[in-house]
C-alpha positions in Angstrom: 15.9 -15.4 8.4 12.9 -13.9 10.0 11.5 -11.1 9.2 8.7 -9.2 11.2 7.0 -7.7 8.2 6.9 -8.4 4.4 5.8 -5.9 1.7 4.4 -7.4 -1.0 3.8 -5.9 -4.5 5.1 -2.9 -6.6 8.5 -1.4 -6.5 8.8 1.2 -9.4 10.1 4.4 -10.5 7.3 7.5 -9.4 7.4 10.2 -12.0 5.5 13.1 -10.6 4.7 16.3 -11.6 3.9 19.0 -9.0 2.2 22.4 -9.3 1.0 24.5 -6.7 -2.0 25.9 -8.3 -5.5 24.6 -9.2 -5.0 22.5 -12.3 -8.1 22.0 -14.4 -8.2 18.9 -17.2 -6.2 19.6 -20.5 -4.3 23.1 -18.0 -0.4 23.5 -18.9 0.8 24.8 -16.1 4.2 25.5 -14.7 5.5 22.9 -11.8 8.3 20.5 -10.9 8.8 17.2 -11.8 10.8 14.8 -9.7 11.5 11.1 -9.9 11.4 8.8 -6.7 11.2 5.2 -6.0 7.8 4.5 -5.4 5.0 1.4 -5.7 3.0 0.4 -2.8 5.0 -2.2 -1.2 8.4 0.0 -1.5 6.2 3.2 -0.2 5.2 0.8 2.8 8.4 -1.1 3.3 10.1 2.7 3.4 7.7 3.7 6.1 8.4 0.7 8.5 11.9 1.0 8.0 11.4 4.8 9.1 9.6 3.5 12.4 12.8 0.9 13.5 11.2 -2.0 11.9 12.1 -4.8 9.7 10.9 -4.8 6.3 12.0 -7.4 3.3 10.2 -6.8 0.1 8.6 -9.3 -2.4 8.6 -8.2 -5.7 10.0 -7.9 -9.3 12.3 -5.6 -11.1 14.5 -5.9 -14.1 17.9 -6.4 -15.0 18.1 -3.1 -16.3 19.8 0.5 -14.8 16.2 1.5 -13.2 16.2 -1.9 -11.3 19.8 -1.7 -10.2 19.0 1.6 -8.6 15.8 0.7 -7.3 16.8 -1.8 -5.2 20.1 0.5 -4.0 18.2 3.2 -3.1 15.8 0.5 -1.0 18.4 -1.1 0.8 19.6 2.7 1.7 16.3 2.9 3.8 17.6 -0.3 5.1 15.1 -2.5 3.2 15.7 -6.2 2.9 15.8 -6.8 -0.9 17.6 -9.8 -1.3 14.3 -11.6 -1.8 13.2 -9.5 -4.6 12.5 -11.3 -8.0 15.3 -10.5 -10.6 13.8 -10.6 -14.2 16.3 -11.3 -17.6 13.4 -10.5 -20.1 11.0 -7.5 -17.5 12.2 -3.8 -17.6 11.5 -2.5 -13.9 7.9 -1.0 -13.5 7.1 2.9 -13.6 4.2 5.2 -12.6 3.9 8.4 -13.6 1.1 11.2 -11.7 0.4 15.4 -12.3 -0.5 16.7 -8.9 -2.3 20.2 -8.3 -3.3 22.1 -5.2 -6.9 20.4 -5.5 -5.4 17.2 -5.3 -4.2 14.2 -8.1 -5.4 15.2 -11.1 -4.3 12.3 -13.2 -2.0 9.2 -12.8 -1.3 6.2 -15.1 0.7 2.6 -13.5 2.7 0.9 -15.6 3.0 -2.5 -13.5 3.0 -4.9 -16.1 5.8 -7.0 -15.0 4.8 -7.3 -11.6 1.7 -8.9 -12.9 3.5 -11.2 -15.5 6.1 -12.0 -13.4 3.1 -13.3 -11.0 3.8 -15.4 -8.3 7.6 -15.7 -8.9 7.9 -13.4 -6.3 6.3 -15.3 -3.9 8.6 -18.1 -4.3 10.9 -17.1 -0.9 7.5 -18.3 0.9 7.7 -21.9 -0.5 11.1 -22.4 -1.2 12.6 -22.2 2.5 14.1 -19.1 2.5 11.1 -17.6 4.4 9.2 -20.1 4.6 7.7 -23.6 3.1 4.5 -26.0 3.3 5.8 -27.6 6.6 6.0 -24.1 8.3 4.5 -20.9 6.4 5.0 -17.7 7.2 3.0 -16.3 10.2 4.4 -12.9 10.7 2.6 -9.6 9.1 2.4 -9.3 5.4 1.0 -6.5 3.7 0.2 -6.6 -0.1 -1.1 -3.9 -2.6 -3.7 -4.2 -5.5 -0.9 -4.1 -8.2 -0.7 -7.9 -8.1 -3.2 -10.0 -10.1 -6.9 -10.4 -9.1 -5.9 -13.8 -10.1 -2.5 -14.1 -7.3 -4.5 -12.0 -4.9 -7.6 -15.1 -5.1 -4.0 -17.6 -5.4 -3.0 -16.2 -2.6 -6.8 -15.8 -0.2 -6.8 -20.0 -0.8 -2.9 -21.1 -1.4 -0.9 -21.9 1.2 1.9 -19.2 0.9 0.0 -16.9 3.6 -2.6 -19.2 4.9 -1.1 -18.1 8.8 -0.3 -14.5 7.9 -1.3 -11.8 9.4 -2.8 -9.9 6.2 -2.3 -6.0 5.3 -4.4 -5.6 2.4 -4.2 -2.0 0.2 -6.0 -1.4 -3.1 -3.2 0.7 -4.6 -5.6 2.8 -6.5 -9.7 3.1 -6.9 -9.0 1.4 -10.4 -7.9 -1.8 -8.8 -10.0 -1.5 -5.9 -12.4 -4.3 -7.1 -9.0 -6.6 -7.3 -9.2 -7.2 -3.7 -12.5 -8.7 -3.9 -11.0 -12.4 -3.2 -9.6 -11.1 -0.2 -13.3 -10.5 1.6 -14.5 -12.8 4.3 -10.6 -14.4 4.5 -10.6 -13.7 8.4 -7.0 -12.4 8.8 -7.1 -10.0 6.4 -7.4 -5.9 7.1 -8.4 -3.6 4.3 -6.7 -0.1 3.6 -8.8 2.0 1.1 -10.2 5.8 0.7 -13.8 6.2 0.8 -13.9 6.0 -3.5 -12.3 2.6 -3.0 -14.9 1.7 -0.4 -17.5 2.5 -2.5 -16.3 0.5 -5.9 -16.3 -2.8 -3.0 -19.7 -2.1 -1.9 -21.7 -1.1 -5.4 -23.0 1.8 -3.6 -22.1 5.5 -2.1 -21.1 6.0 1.4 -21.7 9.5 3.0 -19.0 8.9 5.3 -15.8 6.6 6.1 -17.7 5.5 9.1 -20.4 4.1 7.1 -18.8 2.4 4.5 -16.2 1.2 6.9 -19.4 -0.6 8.3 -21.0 -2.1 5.3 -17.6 -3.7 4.2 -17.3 -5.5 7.8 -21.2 -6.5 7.0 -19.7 -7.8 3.2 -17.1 -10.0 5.2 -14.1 -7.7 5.5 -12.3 -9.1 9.1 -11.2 -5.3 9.5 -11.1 -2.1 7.4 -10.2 0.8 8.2 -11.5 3.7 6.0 -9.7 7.4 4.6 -11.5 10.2 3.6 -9.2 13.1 2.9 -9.8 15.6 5.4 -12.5 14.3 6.4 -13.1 11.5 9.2 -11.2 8.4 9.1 -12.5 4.9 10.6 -11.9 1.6 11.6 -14.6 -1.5 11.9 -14.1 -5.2 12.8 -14.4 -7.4 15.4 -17.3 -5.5 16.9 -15.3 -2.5 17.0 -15.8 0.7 15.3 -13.4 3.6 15.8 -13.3 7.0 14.0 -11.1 10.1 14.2 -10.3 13.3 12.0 -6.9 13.9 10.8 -5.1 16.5 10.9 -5.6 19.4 9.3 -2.4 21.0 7.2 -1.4 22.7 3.8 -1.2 19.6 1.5 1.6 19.7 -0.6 1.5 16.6 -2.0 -1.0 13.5 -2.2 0.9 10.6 -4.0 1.8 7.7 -0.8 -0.2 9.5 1.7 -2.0 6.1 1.9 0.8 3.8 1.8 2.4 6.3 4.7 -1.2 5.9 6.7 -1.0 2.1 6.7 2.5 1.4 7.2 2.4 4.0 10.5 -0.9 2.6 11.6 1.0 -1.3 11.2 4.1 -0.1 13.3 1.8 1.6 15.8 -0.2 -2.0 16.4 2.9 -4.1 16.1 3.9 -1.5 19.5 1.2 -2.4 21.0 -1.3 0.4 20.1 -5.1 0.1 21.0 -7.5 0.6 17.7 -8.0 4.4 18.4 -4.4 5.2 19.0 -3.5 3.2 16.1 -5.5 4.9 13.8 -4.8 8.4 14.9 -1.0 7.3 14.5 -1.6 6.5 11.0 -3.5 9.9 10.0 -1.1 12.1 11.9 1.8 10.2 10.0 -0.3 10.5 6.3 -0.4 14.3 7.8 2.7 14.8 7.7 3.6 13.2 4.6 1.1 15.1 2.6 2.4 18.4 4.3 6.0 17.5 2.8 7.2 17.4 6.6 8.6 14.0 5.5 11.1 13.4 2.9 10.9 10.9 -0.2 
């Protein structure tokens, strides 16, 4: 079975609270609190499926009631997830995040069993049902900073993606520095924020288009760099493109990112040039953060 893009990385439970005032450290403050399935790679694989493509997900989630309906809720979206790792002894991952108007206030993610379950999940890729050592996968593959530093290095030198066409997101400024293996490997395209950028580098960046710069100089094939409302850009290959995003009433900021890269993979995989493709992904991240689109 071919697929034409795998997501690779957290599926979890997103336990969010909302408020839509200011919120200062330590506030109490009334709000809503919803629970969605979330992680990077299901955020992604959601937002290709949207766009009429193909998604399968690699990853883990438990035998338990939260896994079951997990995985229900992906195939819905018309997810594959017959290749997601099954564990007997791992409860199914959760993240949990307070939101304000002035942004994410806090968030804590409990991925532990994505990153014991380790590369289990990549199994699919060696075992034939993907792919194996006599043909690896070459499609797109994009993967998020909730695996291992330790996979993610496994994974820049092993032979599971060596032909891939590499989506690479940080998941979070906290594991930005986890994709640090993933420099100078030349098929790989970074996601990050401007914070993220910065952690990468060891040094500020006034602007996306600056640090979007320095991490193609550091050995990054392609990155393409977020910065709120601010400008957005994309360097590599000699190229640098920026443009600004839209400007709308955010409403809420958890998977704006994962929303920005999987529209900005669909608009390439259609053909887009770099500028189009990147203003695809910020008026998509727009409209997610605007609540125009639903979880």
């Amino acid at each position: 079975m071919t697929h034409r893009v795998l997501c690779i990385g957290s599926v979890l439970w997103d336990v969010i609270g909302r408020t839509p005032g200011h919120m200062a450290l330590g506030a109490d403050v009334p709000g809503r609190i919803v629970r969605v399935p979330g992680g990077v790679a299901l955020n992604i694989a959601v937002g290709l499926a949207r766009m009429g493509l193909s998604p399968a997900l690699l990853s883990v989630v438990g035998r338990d009631i939260e896994g079951e309906a997990i995985l229900s809720e992906a195939a819905a979206h018309g997810i594959d997830t017959g290749l997601v790792y099954r564990s007997d002894d791992l409860p199914t991952d959760r993240y949990m995040a307070i939101e304000g108007a002035n942004g994410l206030i806090a968030a804590i993610a409990d991925a532990h069993s994505l990153e014991r379950a380790g590369d289990k999940i990549l199994a699919p890729l060696a075992d034939g049902r993907l792919a194996d050592a006599a043909a690896p996968y070459a499609g797109v593959a994009a993967l998020d900073g909730n695996l291992t530093e330790t996979l993610l290095a496994g994974i820049a030198r092993g032979p599971w993606l060596q032909h891939a066409d590499l989506r690479v997101a940080p998941a979070s400024p906290g594991k930005a520095l986890r994709l640090a293996p993933l420099l100078g490997v030349e098929r790989a395209t970074f996601y990050v924020n401007r914070a993220e950028a910065e952690l990468l580098l060891g040094a500020a960046c006034e602007t996306a288009e600056i640090a979007a710069r320095a991490l193609a100089r550091r050995g990054a094939a392609r990155v393409l760099v977020t910065d709120g409302d601010r400008p957005a850009a994309m360097a590599g290959g000699g190229t640098v493109v920026t443009a600004d995003p839209p400007r709308v009433l955010v409403t809420r900021v958890t998977g704006a990112g994962d929303t920005f890269m999987a529209a900005h993979i669909a608009a390439e995989m259609r053909g887009a040039d770099p500028a189009a493709a990147l203003e695809a992904g910020l008026a998509a991240a727009a409209r997610h953060v605007a609540g125009e689109v639903a979880t």
